[in-house]
KEBA-890501 format. One line per field, with one value per atom (N, C-alpha, C, O): residue number from 1; atom name; z, y, x. Coordinates in nm, 2 decimals. Atoms other than C-alpha are relative to their C-alpha. Layout:
BEGIN
k	NUM,...
a	CA,...
c3	Z,...
c2	Y,...
c1	X,...
END
This chain:
BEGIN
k	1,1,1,1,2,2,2,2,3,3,3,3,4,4,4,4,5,5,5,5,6,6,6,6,7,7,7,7,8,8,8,8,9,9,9,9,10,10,10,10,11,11,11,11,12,12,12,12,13,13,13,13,14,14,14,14,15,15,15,15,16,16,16,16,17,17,17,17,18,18,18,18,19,19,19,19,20,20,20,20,21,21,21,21,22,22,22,22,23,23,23,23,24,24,24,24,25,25,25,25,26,26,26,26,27,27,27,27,28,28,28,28,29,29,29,29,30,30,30,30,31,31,31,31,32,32,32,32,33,33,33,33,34,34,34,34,35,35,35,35,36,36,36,36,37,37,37,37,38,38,38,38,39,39,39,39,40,40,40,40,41,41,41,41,42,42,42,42,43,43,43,43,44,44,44,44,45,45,45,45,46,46,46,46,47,47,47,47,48,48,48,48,49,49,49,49,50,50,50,50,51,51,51,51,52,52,52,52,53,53,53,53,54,54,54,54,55,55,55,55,56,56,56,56,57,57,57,57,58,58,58,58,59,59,59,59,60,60,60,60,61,61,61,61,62,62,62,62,63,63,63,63,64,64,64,64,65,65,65,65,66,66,66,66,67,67,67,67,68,68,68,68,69,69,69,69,70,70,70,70,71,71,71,71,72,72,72,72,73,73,73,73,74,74,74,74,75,75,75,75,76,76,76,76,77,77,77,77,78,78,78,78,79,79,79,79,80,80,80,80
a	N,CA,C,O,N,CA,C,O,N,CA,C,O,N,CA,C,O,N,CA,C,O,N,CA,C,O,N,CA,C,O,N,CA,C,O,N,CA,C,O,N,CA,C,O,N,CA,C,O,N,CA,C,O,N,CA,C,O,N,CA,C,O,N,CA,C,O,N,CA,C,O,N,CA,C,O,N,CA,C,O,N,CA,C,O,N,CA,C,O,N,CA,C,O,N,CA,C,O,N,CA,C,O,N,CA,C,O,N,CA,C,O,N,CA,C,O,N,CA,C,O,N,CA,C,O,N,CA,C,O,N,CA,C,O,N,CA,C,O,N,CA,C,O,N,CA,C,O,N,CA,C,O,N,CA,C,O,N,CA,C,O,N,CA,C,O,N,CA,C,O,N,CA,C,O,N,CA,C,O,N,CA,C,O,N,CA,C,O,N,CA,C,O,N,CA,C,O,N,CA,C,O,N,CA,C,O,N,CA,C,O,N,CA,C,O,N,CA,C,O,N,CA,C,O,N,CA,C,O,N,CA,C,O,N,CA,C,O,N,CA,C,O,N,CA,C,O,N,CA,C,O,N,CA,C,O,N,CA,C,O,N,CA,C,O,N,CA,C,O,N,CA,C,O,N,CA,C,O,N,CA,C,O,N,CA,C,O,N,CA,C,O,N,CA,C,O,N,CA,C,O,N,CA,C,O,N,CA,C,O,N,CA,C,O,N,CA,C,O,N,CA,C,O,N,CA,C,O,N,CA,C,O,N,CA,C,O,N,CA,C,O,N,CA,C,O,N,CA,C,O,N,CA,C,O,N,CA,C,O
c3	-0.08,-1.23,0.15,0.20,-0.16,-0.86,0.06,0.01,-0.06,-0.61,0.08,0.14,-0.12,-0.44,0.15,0.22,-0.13,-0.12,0.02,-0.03,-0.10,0.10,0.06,0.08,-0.15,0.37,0.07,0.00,-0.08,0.61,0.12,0.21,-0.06,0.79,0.02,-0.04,0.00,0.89,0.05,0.11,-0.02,0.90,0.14,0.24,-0.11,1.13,0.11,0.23,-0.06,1.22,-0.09,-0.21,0.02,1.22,-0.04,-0.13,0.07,1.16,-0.12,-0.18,0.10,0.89,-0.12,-0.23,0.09,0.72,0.00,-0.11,0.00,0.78,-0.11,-0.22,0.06,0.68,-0.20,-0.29,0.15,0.35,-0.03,-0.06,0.07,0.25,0.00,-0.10,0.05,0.29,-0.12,-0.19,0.08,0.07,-0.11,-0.20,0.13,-0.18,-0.02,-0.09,0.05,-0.23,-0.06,-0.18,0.06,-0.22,-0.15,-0.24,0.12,-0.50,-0.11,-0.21,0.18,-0.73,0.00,-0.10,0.02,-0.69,-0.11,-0.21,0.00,-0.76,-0.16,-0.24,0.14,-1.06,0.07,0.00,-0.06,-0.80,0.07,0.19,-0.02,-0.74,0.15,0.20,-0.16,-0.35,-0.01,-0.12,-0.01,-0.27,0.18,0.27,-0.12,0.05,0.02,-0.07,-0.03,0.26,0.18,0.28,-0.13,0.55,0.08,0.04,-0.09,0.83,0.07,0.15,-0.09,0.96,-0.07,0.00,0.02,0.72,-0.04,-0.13,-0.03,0.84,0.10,0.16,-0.13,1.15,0.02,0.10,-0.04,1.11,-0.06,-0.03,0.00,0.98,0.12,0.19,-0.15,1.29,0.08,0.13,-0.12,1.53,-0.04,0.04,0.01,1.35,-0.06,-0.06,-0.01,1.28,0.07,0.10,-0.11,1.51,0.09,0.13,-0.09,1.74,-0.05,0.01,0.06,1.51,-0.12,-0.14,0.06,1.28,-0.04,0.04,0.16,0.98,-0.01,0.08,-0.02,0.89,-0.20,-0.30,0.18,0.56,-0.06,-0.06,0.11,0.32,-0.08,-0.09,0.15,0.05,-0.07,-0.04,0.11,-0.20,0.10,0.10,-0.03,0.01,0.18,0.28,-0.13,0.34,0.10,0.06,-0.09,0.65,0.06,0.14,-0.03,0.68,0.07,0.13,-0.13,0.89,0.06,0.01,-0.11,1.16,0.09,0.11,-0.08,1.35,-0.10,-0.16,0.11,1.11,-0.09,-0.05,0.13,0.79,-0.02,0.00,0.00,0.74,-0.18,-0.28,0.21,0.35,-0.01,-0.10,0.03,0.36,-0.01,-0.11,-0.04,0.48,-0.15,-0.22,0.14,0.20,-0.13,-0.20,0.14,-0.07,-0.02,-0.13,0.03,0.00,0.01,0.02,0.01,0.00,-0.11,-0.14,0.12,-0.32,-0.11,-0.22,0.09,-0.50,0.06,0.03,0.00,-0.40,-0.08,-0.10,0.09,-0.63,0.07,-0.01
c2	0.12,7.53,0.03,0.14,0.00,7.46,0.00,-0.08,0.05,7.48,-0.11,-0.12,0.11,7.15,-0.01,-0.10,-0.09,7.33,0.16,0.26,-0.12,7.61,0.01,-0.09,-0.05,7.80,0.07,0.17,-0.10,7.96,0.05,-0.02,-0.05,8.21,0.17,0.23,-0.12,8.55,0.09,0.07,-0.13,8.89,-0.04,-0.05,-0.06,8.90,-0.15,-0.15,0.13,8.50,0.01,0.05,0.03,8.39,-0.14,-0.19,0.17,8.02,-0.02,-0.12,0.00,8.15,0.03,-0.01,-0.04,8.27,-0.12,-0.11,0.16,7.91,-0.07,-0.09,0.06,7.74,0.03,-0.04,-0.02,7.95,-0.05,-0.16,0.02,7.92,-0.16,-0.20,0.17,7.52,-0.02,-0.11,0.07,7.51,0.05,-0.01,0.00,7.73,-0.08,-0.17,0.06,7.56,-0.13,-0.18,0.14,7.23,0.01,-0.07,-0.07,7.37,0.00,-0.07,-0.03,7.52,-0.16,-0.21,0.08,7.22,-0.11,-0.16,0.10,6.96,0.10,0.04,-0.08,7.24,0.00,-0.05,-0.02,7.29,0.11,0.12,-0.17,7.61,-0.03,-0.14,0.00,7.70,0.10,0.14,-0.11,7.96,0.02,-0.07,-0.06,8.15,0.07,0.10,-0.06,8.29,0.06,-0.01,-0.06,8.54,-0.03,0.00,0.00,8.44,0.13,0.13,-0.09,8.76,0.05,0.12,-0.06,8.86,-0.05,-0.03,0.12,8.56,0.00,-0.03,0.03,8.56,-0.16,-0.22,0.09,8.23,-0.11,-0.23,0.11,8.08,0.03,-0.06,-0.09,8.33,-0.11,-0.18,0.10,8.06,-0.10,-0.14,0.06,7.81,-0.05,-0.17,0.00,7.84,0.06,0.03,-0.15,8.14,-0.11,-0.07,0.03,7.89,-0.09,-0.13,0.09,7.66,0.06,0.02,-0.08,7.89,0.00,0.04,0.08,7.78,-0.08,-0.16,0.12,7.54,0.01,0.07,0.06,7.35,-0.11,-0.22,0.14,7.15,-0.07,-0.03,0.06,6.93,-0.10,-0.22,0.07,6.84,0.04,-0.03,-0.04,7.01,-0.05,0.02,0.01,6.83,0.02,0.03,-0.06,6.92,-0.07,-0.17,0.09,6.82,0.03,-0.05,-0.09,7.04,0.08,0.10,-0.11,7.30,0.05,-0.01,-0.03,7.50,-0.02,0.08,-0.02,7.35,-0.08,-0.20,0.06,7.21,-0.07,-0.02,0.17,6.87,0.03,0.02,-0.01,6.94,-0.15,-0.19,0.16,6.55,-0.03,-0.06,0.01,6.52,0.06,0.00,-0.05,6.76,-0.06,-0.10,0.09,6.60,-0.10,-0.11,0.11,6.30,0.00,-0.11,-0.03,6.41,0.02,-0.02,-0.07,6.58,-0.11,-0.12,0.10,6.30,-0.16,-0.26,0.13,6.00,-0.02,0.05,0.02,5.83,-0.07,-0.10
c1	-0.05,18.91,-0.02,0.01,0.02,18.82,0.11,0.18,-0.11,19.12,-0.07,-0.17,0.00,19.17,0.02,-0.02,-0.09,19.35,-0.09,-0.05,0.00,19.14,0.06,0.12,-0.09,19.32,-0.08,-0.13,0.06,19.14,0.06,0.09,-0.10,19.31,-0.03,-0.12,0.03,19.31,0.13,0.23,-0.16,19.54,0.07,0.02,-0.10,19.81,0.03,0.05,-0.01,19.84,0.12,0.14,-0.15,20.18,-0.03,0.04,-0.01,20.08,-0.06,-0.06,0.09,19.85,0.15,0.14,-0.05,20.12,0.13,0.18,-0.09,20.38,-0.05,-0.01,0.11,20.07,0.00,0.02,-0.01,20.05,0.10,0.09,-0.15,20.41,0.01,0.05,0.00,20.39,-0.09,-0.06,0.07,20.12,-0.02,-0.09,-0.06,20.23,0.07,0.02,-0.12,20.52,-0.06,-0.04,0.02,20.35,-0.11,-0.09,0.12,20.05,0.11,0.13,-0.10,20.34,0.08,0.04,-0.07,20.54,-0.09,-0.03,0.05,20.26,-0.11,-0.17,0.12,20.04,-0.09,-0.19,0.12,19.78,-0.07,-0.04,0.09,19.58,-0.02,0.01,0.08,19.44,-0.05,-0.07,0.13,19.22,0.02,0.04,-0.03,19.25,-0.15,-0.23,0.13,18.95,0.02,0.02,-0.01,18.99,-0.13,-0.24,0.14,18.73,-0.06,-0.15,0.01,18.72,-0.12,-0.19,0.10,18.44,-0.11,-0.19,0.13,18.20,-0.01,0.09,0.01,18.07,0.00,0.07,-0.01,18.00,0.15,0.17,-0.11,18.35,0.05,0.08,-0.05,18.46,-0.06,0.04,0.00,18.28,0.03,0.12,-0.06,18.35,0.16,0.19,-0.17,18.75,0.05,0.17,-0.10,18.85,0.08,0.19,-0.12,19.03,0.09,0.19,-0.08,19.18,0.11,0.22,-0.08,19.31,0.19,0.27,0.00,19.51,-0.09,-0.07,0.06,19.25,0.00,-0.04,-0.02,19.32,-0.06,-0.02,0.12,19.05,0.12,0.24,-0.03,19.16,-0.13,-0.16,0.12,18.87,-0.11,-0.21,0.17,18.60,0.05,0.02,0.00,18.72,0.12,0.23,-0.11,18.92,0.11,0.11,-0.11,19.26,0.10,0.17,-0.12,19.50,-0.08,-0.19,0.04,19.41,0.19,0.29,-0.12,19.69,0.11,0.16,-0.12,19.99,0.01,-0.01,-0.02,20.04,0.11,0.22,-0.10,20.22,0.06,-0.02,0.02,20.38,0.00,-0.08,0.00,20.44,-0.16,-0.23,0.14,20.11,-0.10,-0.18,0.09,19.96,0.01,-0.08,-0.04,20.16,-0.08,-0.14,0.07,20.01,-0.14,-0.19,0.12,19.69,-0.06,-0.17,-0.01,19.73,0.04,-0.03,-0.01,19.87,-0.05,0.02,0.10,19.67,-0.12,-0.21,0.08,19.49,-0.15,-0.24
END
């Protein structure tokens, strides 16, 4: 099963770790997997996320940067 929810994020970010915890919650709440991916061992997610950092897909495209809306996710998550 694919997660519907990346995070991209890396050690020692305080918003990376907000970020997670919303979107656990919202995942277990709703039965939806995520998948996490440190940029630190890509140079290229490194240029392209290092300053936005949390940055959060849903279904492949980019939906948060910096902080995670759970309203926002939910509804992302459950839209038909």
């Amino acid at each position: 099963m694919t997660a519907r929810v990346t995070l991209y994020s890396k050690p020692g970010c305080h918003l990376c770790d907000d970020a997670r915890a919303v979107i656990e919650a919202v995942c277990a709440d709703l039965g939806e997997s995520f998948d996490e991916v440190d940029i630190t061992g890509s140079p290229d997610l490194m240029t392209r996320y290092g300053e936005e950092i949390p940055v959060t897909l849903v279904d492949g495209k980019q939906h948060d940067y910096w902080r995670v809306d759970e309203a926002r996710l939910r509804s992302a998550l459950t839209a038909s």
